[in-house]
Backbone bond lengths (Angstrom), bond angles and torsions (degrees), N, CA, C in turn:
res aa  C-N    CA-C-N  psi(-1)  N-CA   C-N-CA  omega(-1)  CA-C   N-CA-C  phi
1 X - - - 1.454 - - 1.529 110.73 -
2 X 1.229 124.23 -57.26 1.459 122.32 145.12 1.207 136.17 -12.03
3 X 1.538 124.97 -66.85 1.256 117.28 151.34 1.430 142.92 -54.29
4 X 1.426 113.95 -25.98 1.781 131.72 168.66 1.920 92.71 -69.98
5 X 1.203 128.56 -30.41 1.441 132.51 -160.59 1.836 90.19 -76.53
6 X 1.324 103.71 -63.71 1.751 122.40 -165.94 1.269 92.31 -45.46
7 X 1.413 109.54 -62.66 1.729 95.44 -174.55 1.314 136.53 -73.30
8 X 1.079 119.71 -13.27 1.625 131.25 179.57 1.705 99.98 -75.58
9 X 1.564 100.98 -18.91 1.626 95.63 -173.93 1.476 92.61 -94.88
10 X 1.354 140.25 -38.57 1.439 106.70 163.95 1.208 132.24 -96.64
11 X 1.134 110.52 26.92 1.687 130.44 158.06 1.350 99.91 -59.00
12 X 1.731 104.94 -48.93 1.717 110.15 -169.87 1.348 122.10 -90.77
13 X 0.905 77.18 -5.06 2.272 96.53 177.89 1.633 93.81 73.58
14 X 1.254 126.25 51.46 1.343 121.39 163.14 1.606 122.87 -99.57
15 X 1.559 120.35 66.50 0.952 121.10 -137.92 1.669 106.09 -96.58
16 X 1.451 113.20 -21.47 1.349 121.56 154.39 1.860 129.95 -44.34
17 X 1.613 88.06 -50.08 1.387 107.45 -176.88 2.090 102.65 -67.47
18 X 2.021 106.02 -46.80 0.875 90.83 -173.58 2.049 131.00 -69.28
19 X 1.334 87.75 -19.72 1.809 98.96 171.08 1.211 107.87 -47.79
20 X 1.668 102.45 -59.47 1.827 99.79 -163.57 1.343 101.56 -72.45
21 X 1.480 126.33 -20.42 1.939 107.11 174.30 1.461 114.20 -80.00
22 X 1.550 119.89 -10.21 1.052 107.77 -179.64 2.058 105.09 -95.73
23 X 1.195 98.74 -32.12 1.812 105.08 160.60 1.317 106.35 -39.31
24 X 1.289 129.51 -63.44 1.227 133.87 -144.91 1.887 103.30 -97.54
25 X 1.410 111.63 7.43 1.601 101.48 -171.97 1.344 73.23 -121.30
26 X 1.437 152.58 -14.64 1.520 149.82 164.75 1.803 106.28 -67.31
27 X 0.978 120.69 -59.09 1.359 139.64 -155.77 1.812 100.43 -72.62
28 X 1.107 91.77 -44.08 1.545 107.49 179.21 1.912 100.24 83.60
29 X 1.077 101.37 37.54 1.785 131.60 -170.53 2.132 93.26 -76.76
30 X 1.476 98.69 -43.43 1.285 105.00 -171.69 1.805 124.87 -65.89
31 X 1.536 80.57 -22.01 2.202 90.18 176.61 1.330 91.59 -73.70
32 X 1.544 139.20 -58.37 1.060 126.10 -169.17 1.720 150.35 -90.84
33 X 1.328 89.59 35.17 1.880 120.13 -176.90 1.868 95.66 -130.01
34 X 1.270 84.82 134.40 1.814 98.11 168.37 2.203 99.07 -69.91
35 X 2.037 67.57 167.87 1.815 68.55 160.34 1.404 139.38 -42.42
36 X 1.734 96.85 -54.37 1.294 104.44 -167.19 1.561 118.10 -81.25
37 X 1.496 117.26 -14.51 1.183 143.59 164.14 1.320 118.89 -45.40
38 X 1.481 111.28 -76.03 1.517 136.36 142.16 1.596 108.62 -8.13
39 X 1.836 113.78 -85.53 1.169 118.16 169.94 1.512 127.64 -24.02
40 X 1.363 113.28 -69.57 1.135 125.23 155.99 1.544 136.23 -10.33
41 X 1.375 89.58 -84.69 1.620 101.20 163.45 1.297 123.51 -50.21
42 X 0.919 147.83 -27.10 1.669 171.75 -134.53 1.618 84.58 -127.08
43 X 1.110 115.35 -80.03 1.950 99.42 -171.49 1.487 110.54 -56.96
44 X 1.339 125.02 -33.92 1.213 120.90 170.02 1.372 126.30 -66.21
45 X 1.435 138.52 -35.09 1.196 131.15 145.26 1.530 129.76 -50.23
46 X 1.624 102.91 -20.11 2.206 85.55 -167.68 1.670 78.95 -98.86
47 X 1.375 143.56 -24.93 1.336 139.69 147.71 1.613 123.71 -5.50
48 X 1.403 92.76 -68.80 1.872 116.06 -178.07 1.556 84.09 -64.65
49 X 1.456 117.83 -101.28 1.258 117.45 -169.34 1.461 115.20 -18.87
50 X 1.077 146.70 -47.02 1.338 130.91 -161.73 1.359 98.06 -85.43
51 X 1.535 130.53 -34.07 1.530 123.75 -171.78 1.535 91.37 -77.46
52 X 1.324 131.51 -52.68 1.849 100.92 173.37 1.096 109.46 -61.84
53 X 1.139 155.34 -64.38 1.215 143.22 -170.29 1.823 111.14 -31.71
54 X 1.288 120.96 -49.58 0.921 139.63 -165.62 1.964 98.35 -68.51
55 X 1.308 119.26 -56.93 1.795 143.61 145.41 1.260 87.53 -11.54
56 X 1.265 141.73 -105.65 1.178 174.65 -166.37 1.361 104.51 -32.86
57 X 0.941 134.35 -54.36 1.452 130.53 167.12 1.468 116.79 -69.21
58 X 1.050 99.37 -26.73 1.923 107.06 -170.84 1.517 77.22 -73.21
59 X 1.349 141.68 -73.53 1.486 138.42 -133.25 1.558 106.13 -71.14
60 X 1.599 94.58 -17.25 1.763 91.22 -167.87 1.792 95.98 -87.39
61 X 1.543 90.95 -49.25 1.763 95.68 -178.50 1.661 127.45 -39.31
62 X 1.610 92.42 -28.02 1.403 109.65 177.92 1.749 115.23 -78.62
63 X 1.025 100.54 -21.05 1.852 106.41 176.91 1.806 108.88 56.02
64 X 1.027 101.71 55.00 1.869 96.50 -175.07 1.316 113.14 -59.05
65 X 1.740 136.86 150.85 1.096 131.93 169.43 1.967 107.35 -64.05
66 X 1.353 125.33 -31.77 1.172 138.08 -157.69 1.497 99.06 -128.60
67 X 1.321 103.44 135.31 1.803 112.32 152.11 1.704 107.99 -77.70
68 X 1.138 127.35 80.79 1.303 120.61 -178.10 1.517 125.71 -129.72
69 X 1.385 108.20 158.14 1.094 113.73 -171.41 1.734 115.56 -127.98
70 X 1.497 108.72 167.91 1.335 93.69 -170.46 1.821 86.56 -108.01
71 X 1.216 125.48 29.47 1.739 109.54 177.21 1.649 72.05 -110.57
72 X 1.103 151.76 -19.97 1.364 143.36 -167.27 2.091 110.65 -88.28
73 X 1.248 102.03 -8.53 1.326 126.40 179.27 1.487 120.55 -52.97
74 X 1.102 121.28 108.67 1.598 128.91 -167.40 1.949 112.58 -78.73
75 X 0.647 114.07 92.06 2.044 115.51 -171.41 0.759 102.34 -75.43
76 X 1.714 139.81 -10.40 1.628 121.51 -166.90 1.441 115.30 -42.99
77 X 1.399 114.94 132.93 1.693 136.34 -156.23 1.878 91.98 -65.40
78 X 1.377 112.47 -4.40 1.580 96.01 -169.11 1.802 92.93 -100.39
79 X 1.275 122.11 -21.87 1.180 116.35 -175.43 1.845 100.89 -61.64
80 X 1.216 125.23 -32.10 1.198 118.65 -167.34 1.771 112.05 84.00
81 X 0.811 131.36 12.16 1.188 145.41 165.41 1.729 126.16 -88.54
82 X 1.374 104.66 103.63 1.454 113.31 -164.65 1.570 118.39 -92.96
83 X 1.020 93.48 109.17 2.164 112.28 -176.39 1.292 89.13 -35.31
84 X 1.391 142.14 -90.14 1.161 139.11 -163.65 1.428 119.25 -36.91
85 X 1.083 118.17 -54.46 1.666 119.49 -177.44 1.347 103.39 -59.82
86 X 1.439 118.37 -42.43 1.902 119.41 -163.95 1.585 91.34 -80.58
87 X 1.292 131.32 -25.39 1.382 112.71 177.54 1.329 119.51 -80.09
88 X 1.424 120.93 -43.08 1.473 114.32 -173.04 1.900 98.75 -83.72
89 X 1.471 125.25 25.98 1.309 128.05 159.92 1.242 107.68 -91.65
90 X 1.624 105.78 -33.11 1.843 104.67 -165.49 1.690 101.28 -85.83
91 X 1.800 117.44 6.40 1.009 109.33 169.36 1.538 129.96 -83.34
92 X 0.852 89.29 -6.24 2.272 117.55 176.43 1.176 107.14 91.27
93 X 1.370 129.46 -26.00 1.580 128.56 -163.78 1.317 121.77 -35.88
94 X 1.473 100.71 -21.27 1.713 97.78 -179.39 1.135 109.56 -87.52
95 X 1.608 126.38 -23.34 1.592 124.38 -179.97 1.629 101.52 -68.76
96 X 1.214 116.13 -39.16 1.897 113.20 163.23 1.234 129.35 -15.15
97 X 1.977 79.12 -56.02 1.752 88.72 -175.29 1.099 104.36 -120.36
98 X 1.091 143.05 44.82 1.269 136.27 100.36 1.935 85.70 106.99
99 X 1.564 105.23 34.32 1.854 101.11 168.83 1.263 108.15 -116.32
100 X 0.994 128.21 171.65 1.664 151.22 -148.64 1.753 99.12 -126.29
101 X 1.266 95.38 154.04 1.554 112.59 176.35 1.886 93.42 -131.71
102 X 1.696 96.85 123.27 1.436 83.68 158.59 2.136 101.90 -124.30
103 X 1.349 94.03 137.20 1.681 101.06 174.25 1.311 115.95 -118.43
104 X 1.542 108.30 141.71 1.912 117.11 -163.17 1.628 112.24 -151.00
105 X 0.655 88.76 132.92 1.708 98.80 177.67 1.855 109.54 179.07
106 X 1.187 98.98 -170.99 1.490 107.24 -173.48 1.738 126.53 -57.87
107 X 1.189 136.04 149.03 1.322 119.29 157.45 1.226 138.15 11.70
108 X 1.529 171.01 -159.62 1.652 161.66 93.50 1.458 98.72 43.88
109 X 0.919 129.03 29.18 1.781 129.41 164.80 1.431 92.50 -76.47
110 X 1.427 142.77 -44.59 1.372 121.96 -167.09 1.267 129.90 124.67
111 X 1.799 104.23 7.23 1.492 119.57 -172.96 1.315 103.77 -71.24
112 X 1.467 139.73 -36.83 1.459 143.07 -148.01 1.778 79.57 -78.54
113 X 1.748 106.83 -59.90 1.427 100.96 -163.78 1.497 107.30 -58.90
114 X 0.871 152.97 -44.29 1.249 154.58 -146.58 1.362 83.76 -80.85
115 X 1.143 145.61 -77.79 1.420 144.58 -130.22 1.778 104.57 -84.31
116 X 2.088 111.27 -25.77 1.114 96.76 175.33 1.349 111.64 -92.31
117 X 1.531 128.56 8.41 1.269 141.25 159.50 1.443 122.74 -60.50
118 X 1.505 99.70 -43.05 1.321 104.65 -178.78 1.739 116.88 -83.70
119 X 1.691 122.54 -39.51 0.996 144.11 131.69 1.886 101.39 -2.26
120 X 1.446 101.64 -90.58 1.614 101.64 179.26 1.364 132.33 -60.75
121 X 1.437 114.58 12.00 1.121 113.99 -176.56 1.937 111.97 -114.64
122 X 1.374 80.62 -3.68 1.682 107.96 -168.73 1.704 93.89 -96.59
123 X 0.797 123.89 -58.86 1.570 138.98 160.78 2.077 101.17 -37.64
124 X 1.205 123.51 -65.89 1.380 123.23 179.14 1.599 101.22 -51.56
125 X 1.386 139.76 -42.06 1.380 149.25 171.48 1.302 112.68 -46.92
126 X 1.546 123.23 -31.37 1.168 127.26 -161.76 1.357 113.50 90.06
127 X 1.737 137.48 9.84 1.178 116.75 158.03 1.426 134.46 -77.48
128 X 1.255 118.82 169.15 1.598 113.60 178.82 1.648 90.64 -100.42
129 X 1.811 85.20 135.45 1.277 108.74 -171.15 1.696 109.22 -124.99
130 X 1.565 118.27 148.82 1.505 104.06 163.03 1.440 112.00 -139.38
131 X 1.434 139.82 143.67 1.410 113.03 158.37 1.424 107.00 -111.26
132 X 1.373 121.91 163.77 1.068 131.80 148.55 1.371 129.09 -141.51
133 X 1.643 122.08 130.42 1.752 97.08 170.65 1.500 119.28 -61.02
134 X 1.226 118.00 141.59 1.552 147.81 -155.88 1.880 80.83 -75.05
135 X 1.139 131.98 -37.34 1.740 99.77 -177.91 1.408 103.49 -82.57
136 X 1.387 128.10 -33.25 1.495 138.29 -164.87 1.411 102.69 -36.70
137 X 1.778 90.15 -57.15 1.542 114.74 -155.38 1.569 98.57 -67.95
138 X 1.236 111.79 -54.12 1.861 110.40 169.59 0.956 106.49 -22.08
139 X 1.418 124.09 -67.40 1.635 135.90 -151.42 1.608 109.97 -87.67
140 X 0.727 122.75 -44.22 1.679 128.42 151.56 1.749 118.34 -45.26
141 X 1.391 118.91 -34.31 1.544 121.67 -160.80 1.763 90.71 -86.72
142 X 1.510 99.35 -51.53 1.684 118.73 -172.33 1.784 97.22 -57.11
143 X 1.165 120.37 -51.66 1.766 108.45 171.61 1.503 110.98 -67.35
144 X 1.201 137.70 -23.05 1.442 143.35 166.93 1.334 101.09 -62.99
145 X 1.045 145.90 -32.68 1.461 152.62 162.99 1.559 128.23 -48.04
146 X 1.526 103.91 -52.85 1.440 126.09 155.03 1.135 124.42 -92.40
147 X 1.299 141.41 22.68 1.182 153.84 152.24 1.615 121.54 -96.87
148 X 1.576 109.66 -36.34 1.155 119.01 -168.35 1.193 120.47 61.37
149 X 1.697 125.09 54.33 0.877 145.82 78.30 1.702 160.98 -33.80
150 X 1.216 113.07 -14.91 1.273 128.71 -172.14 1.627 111.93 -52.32
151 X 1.144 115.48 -53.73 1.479 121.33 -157.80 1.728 104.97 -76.73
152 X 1.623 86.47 -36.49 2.397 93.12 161.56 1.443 108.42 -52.22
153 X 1.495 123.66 -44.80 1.378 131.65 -160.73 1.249 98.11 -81.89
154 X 0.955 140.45 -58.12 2.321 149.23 -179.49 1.917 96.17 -54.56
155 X 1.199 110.39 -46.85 1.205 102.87 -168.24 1.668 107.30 -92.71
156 X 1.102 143.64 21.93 1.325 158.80 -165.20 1.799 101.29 -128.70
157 X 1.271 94.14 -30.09 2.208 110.59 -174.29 1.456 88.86 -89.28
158 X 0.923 125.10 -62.97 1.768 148.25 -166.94 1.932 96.86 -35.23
159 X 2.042 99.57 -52.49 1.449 95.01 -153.50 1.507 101.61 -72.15
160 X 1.366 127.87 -15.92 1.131 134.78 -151.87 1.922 108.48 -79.26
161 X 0.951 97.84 127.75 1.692 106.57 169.51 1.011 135.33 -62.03
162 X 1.299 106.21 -28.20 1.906 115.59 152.47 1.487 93.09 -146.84
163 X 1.430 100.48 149.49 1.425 140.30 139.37 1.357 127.59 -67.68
164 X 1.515 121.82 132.88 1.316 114.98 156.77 1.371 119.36 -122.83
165 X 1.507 114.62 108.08 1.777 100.41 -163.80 1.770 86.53 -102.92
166 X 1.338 110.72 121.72 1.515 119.05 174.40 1.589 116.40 -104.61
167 X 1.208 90.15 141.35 1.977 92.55 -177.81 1.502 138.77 74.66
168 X 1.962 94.04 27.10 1.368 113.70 -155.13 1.341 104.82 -77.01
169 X 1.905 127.38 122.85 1.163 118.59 177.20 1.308 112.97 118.00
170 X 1.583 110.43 -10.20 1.399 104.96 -158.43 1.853 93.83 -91.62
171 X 1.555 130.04 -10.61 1.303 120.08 158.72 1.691 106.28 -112.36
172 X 0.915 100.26 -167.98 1.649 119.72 -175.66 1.276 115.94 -73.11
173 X 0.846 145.29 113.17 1.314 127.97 -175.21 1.926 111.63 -87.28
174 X 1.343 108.40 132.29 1.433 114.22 178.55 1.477 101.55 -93.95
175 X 1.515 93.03 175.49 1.749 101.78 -177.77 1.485 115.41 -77.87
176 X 1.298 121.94 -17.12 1.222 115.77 158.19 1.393 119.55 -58.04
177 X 1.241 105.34 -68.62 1.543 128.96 161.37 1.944 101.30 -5.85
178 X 1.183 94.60 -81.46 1.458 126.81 -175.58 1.621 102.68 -35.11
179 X 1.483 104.45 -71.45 1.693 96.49 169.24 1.220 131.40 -51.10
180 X 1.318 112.90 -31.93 1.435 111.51 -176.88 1.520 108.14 -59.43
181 X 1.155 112.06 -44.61 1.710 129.85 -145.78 2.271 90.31 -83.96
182 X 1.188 95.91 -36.59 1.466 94.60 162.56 1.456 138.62 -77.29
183 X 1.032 113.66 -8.19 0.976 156.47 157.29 1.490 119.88 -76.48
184 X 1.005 132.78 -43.62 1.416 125.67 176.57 1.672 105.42 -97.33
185 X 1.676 118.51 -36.23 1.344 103.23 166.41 1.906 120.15 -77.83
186 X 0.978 134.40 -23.95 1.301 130.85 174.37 2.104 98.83 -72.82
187 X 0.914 121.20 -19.35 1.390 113.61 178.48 1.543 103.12 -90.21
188 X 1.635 112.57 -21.48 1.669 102.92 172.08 0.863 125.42 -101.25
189 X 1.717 125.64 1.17 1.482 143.37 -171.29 1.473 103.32 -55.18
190 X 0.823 127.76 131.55 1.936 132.99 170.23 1.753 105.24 61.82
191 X 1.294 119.68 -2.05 0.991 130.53 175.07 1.826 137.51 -82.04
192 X 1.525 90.34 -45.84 1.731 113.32 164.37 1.056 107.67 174.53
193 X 1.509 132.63 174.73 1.212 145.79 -131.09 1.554 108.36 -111.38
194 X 1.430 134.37 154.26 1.365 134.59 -174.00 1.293 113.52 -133.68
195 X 1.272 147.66 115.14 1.329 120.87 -172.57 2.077 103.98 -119.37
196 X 1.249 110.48 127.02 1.353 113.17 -175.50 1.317 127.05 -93.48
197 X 0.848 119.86 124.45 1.842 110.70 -175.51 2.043 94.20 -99.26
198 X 0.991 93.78 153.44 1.817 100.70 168.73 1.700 117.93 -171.93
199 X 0.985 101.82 123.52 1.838 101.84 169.38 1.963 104.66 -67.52
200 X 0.942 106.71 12.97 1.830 99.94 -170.51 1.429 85.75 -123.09
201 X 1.489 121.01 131.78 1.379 137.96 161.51 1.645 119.33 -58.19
202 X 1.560 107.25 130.52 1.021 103.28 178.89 1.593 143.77 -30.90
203 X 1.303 103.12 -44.29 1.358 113.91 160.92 1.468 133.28 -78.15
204 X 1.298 105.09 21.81 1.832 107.71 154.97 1.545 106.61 -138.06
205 X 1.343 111.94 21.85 1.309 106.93 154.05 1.625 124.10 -62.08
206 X 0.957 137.89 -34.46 1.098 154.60 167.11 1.782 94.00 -53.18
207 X 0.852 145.22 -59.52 1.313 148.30 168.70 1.440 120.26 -22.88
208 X 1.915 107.49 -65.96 0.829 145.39 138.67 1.598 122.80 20.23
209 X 1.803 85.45 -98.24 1.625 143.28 -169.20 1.974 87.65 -58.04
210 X 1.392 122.71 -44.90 1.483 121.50 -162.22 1.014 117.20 82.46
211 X 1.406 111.95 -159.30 1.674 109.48 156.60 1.327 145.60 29.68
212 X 1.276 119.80 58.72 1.730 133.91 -142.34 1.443 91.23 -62.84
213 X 1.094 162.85 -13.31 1.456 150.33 -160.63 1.976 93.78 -92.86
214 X 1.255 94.23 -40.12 1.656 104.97 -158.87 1.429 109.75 -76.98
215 X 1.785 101.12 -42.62 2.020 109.07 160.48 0.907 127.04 -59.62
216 X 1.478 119.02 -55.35 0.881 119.40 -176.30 2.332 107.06 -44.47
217 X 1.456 96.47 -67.19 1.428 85.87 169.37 1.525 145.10 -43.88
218 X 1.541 104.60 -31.93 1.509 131.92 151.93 1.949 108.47 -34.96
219 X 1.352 100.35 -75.35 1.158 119.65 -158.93 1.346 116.64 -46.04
220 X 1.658 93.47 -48.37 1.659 108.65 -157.41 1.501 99.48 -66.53
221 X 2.163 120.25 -50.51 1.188 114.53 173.07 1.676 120.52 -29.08
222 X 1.628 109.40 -53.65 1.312 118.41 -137.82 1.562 86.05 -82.55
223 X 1.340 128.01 -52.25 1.227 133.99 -162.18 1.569 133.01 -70.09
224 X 1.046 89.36 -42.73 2.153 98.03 -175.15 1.620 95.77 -69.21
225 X 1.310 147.91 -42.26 0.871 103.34 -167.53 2.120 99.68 -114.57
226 X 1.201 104.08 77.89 1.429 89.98 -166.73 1.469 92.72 -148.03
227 X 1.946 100.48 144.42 1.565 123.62 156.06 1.219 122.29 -42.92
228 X 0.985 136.34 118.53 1.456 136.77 157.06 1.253 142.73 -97.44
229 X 1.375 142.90 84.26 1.318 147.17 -176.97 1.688 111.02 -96.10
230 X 1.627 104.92 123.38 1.155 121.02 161.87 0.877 129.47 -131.62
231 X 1.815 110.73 115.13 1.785 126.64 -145.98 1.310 104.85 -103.26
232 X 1.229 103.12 130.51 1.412 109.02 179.99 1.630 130.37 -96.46
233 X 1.452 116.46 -147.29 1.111 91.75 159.46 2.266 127.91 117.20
234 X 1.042 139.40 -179.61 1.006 154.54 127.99 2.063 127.01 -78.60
235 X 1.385 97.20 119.00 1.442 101.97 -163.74 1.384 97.78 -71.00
236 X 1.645 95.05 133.93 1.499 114.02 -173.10 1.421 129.70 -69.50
237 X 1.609 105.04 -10.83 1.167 128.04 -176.79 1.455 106.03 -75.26
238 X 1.494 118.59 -41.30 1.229 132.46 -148.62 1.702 92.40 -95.56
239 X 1.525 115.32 -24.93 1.531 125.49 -167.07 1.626 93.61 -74.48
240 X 1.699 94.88 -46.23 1.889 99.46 -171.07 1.448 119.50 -57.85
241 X 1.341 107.26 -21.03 1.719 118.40 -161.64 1.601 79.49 -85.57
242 X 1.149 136.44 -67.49 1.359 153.59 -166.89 1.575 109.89 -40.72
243 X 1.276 113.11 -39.38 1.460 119.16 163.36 1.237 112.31 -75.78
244 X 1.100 160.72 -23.55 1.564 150.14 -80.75 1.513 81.43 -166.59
245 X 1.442 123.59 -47.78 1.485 130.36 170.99 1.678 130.67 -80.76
246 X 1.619 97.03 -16.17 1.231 90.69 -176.74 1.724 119.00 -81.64
């Protein structure tokens, strides 16, 4: 009966449930739990399993630049980076409400990590998460255009609960460019959350962006209701190489 049991459970892909029945017919775990006990345990294992499983796809679906974490998070008081603010970020509350974090500072300061830290921690919550670098996605959206694809690709960004646009600023932005990017924040405005990484200070984004009718509209979404971190500092990249030689 056992064996007709094992297989009907991966007949059903209950593969959580089937570990712990096969744990528990090894262990001899199963003489000493009632029925409903038994039961129990058994929904509570294919439970776990399916919510990592479920983890696990979100983290891959999301394509992060970094495996990162925010307990792996460096605070030194010179980075300018405040424990308190980065913690009650890694609590999601702002993806709730639907505000944005944008973070800026120099080169290897640590914005990518930070943001795919926070990113992965939003993903462990169960949100839908995505990153992309901000030219990639240009150049990817603009062939979605001539492919006829585009509106699969906007509405695939759209469903997502946060955004991660990384490396925003670091080319020129064209007027295509420009629409797109208005376009994906006026479709996420009050909708879900965006978080921006950029080596260019907030206040020449607008520079940036071009087209003052179109930033200005850009801006106002992204900005009024949003976190701001600006990391300071010696680039960590350049600190790591520096150890690495000595």
């Amino acid at each position: 009966m056992n064996e007709q049991t094992v297989k009907k459970m991966k007949g059903m892909k209950f593969y959580g449930m089937l570990r712990a029945f096969q744990t528990s017919l090894e262990s001899g775990k199963m003489n000493d739990l009632t029925s409903d006990e038994m039961i129990s345990h058994l929904i509570d294992e294919e439970w776990d399993d399916r919510y990592n499983r479920k983890i696990e796809r979100s983290m891959k679906n999301a394509r992060f630049r970094y495996k990162a974490s925010i307990e792996q998070m460096d605070f030194d008081t010179s980075r300018n980076m405040d424990k308190n603010q980065v913690m009650r970020l890694a609590e999601c509350l702002f993806i709730d409400k639907k505000e944005n974090v944008l973070i800026t500072g120099s080169t290897g300061i640590g914005k990518s990590y930070l943001a795919s830290a926070l990113g992965q921690q939003a993903c462990s919550m169960g949100y839908r998460v995505i990153y992309a670098s901000t030219a990639k996605l240009f150049s990817k959206l603009k062939m979605a255009k001539a492919d006829g694809s585009y509106i699969a690709e906007v509405v695939k960004i759209e469903r997502q609960q946060l955004l991660i646009l990384d490396d925003f600023g670091i080319q020129p932005i064209d007027a295509q460019s420009r629409a797109i990017l208005m376009e994906i924040i006026e479709d996420r405005h009050g909708k879900g959350s965006t978080i921006i990484t950029s080596q260019v200070p907030v206040v020449k984004w607008h520079e940036v962006i071009g087209e003052q009718t179109i930033a200005d509209a850009i801006l106002d979404r992204l900005i009024h209701n949003a976190h701001r971190l600006d990391l300071t500092g010696e680039s960590l990249r350049k600190k790591s190489h520096t150890k690495s030689e000595e």
